[in-house]
N, C-alpha and C positions, 0 to 999 in steps of 0.2 A: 504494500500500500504506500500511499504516498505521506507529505507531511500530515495529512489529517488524521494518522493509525494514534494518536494520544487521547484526538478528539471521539472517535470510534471507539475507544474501549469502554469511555464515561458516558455514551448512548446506547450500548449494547442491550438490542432487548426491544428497545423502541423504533414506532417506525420511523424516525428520522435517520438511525442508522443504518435501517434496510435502504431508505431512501437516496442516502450518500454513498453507502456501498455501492448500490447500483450506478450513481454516475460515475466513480471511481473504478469499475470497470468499464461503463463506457466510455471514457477518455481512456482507459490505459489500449483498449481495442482499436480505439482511433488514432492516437501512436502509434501501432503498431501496424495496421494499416496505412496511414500515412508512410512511414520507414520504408515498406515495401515499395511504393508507387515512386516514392523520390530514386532508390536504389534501380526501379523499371525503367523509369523515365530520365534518369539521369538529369534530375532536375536541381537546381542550385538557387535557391534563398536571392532574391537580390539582396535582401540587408548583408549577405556574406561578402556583399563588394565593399563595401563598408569599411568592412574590419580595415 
């Protein structure tokens, strides 16, 4: 989990932490999909020009 696993343990039970858990996978899934598509598409950030 992400920085919110402190806040998760002190909701545990309640539906607010069914609630966050589930977006907390759906952002960890859309990372992860994202990763793919960039690594397919060999696609590059313009903020990377940036740096």
């Amino acid at each position: 989990m992400s920085q919110i696993a402190a806040i998760l343990e002190k909701l545990e039970g309640t539906s607010v932490y069914d609630v966050l858990v589930n977006i907390e996978k759906t952002y960890l899934r859309i990372l992860n999909e994202q990763n793919i598509w960039y690594e397919k598409s060999k696609f590059i950030c313009p903020t990377e020009y940036l740096k």
